[in-house]
PDB file of N, H, CA, C and O in Angstrom:
ATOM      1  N   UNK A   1     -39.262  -1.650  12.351  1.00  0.00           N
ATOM      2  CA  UNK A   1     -38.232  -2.602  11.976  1.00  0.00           C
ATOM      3  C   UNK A   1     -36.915  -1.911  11.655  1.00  0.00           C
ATOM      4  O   UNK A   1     -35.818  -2.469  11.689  1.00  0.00           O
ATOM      5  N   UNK A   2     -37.128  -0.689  11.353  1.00  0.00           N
ATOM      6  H   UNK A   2     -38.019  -0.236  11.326  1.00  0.00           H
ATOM      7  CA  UNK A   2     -35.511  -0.037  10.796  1.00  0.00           C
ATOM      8  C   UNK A   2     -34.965   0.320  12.239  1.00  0.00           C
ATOM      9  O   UNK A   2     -33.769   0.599  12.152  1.00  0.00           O
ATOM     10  N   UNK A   3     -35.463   0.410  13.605  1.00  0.00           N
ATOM     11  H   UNK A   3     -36.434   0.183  13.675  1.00  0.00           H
ATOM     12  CA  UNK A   3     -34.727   0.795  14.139  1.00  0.00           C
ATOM     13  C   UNK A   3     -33.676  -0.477  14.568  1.00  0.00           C
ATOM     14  O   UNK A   3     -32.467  -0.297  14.715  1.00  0.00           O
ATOM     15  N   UNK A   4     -34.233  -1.569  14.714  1.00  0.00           N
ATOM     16  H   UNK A   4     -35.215  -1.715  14.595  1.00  0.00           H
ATOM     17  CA  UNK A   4     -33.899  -3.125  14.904  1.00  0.00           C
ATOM     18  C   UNK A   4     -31.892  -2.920  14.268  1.00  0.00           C
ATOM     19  O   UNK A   4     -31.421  -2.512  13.206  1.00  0.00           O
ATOM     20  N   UNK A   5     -31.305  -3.392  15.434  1.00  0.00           N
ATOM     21  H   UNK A   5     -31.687  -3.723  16.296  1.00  0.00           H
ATOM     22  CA  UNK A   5     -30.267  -3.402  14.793  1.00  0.00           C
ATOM     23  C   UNK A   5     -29.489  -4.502  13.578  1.00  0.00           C
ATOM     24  O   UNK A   5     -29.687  -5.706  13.736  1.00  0.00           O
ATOM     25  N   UNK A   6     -29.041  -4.265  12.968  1.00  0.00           N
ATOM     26  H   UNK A   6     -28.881  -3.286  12.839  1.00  0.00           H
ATOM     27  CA  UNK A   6     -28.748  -5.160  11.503  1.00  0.00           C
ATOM     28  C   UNK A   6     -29.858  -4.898  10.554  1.00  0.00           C
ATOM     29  O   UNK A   6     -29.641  -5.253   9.395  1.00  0.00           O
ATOM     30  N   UNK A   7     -31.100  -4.302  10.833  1.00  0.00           N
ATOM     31  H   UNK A   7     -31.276  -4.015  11.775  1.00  0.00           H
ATOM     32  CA  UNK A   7     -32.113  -4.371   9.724  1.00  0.00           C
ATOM     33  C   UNK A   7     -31.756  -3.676   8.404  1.00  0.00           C
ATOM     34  O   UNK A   7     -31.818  -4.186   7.286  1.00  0.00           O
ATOM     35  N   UNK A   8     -31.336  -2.309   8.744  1.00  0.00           N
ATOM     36  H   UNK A   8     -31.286  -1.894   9.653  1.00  0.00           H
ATOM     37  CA  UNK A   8     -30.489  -1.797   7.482  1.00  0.00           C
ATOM     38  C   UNK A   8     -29.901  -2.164   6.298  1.00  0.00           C
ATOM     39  O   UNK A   8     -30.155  -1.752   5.167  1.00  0.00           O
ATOM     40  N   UNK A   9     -28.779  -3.291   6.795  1.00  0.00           N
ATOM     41  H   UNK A   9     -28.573  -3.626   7.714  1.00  0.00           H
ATOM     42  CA  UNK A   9     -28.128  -4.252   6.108  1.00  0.00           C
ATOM     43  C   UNK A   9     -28.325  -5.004   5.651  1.00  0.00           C
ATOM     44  O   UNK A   9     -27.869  -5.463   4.604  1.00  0.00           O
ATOM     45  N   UNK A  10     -29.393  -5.484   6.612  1.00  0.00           N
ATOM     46  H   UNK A  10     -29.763  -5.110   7.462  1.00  0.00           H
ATOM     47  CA  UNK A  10     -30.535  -7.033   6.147  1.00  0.00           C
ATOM     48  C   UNK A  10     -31.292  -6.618   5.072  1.00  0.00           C
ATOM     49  O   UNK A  10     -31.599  -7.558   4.339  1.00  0.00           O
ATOM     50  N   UNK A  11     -31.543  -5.955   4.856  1.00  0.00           N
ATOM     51  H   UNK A  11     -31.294  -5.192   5.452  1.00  0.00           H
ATOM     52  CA  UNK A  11     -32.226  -4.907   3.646  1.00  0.00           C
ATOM     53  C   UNK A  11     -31.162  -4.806   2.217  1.00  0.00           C
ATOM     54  O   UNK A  11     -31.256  -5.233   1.067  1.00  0.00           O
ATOM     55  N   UNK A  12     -30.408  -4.222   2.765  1.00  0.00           N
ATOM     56  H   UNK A  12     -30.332  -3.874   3.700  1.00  0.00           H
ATOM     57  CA  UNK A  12     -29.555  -4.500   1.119  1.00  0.00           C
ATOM     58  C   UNK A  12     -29.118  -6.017   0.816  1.00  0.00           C
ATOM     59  O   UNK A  12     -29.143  -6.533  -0.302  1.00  0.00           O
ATOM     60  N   UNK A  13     -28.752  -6.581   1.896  1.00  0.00           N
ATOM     61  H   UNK A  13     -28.733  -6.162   2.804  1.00  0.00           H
ATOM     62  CA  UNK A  13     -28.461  -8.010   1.277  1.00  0.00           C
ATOM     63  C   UNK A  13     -29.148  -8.860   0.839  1.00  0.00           C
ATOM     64  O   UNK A  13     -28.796  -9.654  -0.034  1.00  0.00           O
ATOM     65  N   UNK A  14     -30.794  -8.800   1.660  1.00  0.00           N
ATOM     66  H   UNK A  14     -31.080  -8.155   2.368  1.00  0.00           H
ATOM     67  CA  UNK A  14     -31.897  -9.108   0.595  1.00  0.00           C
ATOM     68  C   UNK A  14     -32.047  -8.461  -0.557  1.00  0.00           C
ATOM     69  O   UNK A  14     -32.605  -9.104  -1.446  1.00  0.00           O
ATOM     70  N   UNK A  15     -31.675  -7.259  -0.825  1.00  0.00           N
ATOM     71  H   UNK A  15     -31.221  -6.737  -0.103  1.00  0.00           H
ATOM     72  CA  UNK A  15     -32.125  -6.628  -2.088  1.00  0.00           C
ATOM     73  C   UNK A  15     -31.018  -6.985  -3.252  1.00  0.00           C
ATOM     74  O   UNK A  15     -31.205  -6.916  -4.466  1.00  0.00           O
ATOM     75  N   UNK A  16     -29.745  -7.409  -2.526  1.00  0.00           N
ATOM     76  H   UNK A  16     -29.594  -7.465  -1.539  1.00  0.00           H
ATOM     77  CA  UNK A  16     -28.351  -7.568  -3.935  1.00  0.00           C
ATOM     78  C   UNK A  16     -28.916  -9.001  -4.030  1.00  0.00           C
ATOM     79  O   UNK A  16     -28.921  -9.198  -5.246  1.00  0.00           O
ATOM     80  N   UNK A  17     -29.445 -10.231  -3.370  1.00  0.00           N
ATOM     81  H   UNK A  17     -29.441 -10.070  -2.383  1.00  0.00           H
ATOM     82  CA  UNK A  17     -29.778 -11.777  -3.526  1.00  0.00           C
ATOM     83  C   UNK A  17     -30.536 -11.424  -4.430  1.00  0.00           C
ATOM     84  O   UNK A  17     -30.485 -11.954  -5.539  1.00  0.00           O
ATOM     85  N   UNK A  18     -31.489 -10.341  -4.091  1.00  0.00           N
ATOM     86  H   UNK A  18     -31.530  -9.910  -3.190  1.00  0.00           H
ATOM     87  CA  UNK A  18     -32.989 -10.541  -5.336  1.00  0.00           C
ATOM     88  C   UNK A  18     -32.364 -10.538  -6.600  1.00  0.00           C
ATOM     89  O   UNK A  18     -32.375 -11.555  -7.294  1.00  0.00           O
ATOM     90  N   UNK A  19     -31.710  -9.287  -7.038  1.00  0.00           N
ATOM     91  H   UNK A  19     -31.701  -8.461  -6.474  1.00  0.00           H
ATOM     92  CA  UNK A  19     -31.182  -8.665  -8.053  1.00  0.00           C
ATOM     93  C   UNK A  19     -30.304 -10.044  -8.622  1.00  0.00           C
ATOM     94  O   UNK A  19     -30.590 -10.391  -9.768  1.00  0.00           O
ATOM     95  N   UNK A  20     -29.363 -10.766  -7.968  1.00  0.00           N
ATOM     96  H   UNK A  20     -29.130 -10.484  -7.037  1.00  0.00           H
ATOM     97  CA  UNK A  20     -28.412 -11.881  -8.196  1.00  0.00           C
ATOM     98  C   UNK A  20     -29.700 -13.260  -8.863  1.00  0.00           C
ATOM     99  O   UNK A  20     -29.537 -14.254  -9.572  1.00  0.00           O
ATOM    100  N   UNK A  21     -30.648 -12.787  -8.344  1.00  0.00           N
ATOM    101  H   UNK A  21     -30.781 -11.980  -7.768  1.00  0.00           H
ATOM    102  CA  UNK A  21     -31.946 -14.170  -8.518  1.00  0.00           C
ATOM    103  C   UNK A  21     -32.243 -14.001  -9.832  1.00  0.00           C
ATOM    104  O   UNK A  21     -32.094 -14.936 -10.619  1.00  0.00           O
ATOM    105  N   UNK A  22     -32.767 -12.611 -10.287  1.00  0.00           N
ATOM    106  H   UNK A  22     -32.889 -11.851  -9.648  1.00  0.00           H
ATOM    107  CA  UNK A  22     -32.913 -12.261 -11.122  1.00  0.00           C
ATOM    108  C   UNK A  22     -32.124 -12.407 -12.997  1.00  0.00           C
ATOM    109  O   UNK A  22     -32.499 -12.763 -14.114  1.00  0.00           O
ATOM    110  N   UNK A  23     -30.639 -11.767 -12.211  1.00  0.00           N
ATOM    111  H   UNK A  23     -30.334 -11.477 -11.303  1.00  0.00           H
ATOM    112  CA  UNK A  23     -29.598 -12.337 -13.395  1.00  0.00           C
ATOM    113  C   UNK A  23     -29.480 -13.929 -13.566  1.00  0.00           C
ATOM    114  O   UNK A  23     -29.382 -14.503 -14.651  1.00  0.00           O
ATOM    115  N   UNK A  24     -29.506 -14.525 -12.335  1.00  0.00           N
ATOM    116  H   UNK A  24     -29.586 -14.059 -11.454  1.00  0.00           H
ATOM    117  CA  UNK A  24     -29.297 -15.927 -12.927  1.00  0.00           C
ATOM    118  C   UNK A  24     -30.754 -16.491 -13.508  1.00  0.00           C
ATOM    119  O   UNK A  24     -31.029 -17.413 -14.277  1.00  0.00           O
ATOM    120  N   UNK A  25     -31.390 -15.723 -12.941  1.00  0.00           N
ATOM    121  H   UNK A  25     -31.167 -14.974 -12.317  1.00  0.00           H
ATOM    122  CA  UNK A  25     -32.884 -16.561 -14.297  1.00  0.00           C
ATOM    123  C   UNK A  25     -32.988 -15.835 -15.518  1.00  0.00           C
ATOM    124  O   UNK A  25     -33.823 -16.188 -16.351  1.00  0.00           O
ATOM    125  N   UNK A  26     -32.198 -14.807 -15.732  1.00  0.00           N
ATOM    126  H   UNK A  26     -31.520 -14.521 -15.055  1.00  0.00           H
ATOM    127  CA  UNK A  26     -32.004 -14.391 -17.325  1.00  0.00           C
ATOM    128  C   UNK A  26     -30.757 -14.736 -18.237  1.00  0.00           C
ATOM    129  O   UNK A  26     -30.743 -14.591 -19.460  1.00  0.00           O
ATOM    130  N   UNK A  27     -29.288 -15.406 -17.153  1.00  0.00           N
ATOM    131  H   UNK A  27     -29.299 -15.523 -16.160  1.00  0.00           H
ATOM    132  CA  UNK A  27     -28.734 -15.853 -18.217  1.00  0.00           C
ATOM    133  C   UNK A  27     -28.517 -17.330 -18.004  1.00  0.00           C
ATOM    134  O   UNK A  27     -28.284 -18.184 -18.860  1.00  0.00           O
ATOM    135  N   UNK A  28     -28.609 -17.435 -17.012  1.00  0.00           N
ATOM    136  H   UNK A  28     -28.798 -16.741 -16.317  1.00  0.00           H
ATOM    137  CA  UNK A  28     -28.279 -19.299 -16.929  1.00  0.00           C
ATOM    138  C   UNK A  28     -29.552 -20.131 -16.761  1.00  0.00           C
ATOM    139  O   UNK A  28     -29.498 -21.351 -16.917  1.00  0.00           O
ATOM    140  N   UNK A  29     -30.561 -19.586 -16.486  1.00  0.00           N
ATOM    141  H   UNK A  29     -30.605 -18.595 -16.360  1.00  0.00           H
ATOM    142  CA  UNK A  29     -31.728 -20.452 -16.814  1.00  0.00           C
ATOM    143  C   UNK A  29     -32.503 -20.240 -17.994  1.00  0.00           C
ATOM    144  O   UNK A  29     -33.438 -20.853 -18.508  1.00  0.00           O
ATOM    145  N   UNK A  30     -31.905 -19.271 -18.268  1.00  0.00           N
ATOM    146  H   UNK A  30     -31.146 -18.773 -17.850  1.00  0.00           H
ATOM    147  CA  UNK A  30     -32.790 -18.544 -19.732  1.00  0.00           C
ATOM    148  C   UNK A  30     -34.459 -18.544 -20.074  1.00  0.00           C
ATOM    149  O   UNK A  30     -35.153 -18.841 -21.047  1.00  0.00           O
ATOM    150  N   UNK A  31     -34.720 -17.971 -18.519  1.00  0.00           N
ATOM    151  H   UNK A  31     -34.157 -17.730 -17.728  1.00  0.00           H
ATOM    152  CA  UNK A  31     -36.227 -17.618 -18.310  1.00  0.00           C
ATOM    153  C   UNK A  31     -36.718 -16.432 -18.951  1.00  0.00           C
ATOM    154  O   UNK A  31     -36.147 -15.451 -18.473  1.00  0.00           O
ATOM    155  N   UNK A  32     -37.596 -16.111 -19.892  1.00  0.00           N
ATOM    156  H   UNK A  32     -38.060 -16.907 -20.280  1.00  0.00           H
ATOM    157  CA  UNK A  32     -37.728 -14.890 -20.164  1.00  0.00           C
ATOM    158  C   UNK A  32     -39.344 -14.859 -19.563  1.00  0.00           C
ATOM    159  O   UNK A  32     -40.114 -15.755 -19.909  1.00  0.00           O
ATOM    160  N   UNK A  33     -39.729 -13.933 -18.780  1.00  0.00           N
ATOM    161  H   UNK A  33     -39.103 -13.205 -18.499  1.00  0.00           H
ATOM    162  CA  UNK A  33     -40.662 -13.493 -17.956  1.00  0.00           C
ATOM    163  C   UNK A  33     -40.748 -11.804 -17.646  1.00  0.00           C
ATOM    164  O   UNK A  33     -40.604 -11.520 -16.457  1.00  0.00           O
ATOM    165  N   UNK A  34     -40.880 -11.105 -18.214  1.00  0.00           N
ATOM    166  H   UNK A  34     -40.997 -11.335 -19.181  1.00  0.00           H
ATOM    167  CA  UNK A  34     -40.746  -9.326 -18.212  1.00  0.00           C
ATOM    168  C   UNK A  34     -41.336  -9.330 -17.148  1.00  0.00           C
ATOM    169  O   UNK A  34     -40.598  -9.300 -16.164  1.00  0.00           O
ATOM    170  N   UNK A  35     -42.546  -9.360 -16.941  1.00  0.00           N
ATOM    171  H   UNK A  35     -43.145  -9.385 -17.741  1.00  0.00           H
ATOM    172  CA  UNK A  35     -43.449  -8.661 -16.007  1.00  0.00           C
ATOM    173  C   UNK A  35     -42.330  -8.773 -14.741  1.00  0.00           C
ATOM    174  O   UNK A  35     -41.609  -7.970 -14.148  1.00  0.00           O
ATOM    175  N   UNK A  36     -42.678 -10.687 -14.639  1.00  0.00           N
ATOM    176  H   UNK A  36     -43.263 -11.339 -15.120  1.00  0.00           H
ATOM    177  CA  UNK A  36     -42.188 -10.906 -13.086  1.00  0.00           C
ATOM    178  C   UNK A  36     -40.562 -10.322 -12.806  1.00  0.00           C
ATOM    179  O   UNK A  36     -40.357  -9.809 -11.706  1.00  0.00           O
ATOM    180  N   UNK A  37     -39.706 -10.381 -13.548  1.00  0.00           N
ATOM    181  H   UNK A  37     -39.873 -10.798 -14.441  1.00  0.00           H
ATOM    182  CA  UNK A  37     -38.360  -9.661 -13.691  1.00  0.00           C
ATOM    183  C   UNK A  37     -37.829  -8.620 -13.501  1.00  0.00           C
ATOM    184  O   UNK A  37     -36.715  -8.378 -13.038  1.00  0.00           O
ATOM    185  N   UNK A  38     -39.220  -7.462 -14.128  1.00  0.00           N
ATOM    186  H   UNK A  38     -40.126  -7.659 -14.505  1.00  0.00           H
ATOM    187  CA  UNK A  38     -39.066  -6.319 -13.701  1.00  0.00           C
ATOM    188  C   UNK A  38     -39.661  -5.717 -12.071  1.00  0.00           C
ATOM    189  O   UNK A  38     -39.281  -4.822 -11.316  1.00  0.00           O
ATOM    190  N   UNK A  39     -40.725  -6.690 -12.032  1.00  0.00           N
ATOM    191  H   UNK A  39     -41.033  -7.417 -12.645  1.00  0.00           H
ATOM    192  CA  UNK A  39     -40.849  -6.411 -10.605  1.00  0.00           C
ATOM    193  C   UNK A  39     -40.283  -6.796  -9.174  1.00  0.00           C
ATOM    194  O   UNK A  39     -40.720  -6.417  -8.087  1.00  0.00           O
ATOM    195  N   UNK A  40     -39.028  -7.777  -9.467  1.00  0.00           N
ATOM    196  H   UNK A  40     -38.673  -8.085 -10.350  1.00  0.00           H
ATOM    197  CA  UNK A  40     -38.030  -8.737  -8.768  1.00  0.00           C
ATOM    198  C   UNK A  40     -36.969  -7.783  -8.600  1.00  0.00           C
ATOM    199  O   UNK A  40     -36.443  -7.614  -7.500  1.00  0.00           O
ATOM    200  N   UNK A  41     -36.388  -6.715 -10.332  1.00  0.00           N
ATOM    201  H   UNK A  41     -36.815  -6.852 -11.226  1.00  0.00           H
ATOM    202  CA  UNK A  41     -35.698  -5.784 -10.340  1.00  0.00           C
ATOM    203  C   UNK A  41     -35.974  -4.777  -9.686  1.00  0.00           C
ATOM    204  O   UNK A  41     -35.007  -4.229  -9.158  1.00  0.00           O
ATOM    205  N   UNK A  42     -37.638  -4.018  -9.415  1.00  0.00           N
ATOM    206  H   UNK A  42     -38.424  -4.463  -9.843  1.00  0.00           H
ATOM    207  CA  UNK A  42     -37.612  -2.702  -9.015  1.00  0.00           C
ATOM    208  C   UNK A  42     -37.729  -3.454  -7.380  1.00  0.00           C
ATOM    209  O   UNK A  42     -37.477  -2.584  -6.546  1.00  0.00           O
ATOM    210  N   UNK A  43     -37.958  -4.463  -6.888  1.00  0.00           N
ATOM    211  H   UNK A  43     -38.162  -5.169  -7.565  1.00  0.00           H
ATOM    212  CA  UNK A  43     -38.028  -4.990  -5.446  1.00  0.00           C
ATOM    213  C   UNK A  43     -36.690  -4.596  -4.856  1.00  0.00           C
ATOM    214  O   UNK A  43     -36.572  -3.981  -3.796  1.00  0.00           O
ATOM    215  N   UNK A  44     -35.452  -5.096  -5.811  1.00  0.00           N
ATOM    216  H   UNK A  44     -35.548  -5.596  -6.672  1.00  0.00           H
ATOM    217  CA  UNK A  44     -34.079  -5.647  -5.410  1.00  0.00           C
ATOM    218  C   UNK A  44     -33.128  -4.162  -5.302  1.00  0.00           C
ATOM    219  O   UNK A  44     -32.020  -3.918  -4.825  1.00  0.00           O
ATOM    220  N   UNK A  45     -34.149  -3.349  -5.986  1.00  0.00           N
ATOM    221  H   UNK A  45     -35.049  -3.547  -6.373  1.00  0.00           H
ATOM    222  CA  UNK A  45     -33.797  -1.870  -6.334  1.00  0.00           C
ATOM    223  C   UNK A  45     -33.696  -0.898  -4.871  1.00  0.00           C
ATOM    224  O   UNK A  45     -32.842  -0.413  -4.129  1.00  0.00           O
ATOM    225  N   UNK A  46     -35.442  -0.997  -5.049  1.00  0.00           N
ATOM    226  H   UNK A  46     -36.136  -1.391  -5.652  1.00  0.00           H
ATOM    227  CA  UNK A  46     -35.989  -0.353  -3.479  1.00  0.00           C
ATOM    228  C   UNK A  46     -35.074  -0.744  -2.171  1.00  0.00           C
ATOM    229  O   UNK A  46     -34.577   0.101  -1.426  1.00  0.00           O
ATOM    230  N   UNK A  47     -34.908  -2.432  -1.986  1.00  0.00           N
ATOM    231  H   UNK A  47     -35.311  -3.118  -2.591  1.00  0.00           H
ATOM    232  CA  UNK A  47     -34.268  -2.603  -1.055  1.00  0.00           C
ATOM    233  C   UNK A  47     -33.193  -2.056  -1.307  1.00  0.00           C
ATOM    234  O   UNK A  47     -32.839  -1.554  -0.240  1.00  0.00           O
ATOM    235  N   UNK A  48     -32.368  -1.820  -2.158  1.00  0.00           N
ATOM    236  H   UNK A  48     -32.655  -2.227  -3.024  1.00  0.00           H
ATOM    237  CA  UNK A  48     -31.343  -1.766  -2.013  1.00  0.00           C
ATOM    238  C   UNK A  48     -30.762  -0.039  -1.827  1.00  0.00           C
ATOM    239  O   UNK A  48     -29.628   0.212  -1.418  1.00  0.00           O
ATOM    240  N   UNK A  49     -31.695   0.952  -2.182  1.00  0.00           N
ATOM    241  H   UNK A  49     -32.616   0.748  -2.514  1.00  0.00           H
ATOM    242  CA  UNK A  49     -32.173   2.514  -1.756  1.00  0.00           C
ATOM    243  C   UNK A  49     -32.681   2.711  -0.519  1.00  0.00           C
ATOM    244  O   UNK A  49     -32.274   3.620   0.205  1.00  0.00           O
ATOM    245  N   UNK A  50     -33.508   1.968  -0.212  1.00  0.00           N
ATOM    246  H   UNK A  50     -33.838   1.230  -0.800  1.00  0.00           H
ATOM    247  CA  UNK A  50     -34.271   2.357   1.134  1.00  0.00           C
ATOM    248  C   UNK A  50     -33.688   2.533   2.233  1.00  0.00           C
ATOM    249  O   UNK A  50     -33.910   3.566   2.864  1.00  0.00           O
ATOM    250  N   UNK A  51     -32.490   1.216   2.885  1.00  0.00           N
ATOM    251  H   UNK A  51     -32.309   0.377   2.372  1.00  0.00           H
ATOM    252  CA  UNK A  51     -31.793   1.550   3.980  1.00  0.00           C
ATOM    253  C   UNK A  51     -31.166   2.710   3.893  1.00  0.00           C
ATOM    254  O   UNK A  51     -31.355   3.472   4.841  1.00  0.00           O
ATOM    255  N   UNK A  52     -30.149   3.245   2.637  1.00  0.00           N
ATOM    256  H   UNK A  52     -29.995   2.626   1.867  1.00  0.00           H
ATOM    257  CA  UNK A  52     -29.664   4.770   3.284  1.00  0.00           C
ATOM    258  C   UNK A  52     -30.241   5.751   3.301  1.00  0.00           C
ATOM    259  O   UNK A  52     -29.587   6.788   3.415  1.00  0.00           O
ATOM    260  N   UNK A  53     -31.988   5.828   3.175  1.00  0.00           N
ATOM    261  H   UNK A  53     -32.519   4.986   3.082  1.00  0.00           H
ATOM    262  CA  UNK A  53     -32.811   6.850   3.373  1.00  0.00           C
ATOM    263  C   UNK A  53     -32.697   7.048   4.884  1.00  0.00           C
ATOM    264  O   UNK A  53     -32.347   8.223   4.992  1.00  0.00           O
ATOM    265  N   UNK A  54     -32.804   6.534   6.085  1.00  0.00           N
ATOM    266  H   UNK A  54     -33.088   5.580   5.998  1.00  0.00           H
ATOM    267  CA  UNK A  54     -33.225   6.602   7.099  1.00  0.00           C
ATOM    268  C   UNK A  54     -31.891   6.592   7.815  1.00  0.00           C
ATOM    269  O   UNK A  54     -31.978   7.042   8.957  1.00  0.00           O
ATOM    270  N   UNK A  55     -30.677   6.200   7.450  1.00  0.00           N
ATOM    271  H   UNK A  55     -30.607   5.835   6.522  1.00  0.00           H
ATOM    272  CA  UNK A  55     -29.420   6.334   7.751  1.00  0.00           C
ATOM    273  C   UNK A  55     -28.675   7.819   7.259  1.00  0.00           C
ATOM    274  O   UNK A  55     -27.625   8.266   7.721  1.00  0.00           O
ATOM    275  N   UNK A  56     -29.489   8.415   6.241  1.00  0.00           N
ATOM    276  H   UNK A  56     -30.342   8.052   5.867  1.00  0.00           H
ATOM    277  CA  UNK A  56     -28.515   9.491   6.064  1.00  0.00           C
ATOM    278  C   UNK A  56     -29.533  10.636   6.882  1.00  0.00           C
ATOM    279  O   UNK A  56     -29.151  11.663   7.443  1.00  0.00           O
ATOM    280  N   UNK A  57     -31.279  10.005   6.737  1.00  0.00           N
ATOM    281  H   UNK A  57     -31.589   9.171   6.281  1.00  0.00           H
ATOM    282  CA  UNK A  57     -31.773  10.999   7.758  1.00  0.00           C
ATOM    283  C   UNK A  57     -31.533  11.342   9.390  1.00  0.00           C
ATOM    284  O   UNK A  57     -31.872  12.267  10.128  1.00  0.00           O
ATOM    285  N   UNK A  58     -30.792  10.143   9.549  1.00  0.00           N
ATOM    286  H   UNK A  58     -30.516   9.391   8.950  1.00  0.00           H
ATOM    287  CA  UNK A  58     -30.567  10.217  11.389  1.00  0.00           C
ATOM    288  C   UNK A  58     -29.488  11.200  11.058  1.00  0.00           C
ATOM    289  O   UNK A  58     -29.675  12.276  11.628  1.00  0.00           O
ATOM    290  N   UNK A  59     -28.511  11.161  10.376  1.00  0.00           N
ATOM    291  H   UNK A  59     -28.360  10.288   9.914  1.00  0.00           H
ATOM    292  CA  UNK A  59     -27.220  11.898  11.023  1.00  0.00           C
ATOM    293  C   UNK A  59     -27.767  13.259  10.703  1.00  0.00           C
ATOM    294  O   UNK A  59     -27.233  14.145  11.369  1.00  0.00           O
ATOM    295  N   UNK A  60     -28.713  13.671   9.839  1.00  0.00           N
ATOM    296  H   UNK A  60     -29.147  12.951   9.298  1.00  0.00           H
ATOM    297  CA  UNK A  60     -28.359  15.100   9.984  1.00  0.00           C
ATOM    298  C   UNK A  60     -29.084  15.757  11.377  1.00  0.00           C
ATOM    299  O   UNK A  60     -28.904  16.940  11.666  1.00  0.00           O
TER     300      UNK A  60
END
């Protein structure tokens, strides 16, 4: 899938929505849920690391 063109991108922009999902269910819905939050956070995280793993490995 990473070679797929746009997937890269498609990857962080799913990962900044998660992260954006996240803040709005901690301040405007005022959900408090740790578990599921933190694992929405380290999701929104990964995506959002992962694409320039394989982008900074092609160029070298």
């Amino acid at each position: 899938m990473l070679d797929a063109p746009g997937a890269m991108a498609a990857a962080g922009v799913i990962g900044v929505c998660t992260l954006g999902w996240v803040a709005v269910q901690i301040v405007v819905l005022d959900i408090t849920a740790p578990r599921a939050q933190l694992a929405l956070t380290s999701a929104g995280a990964v995506l959002l690391v992962t694409p320039a793993g394989p982008a900074v490995a092609r160029r070298r």
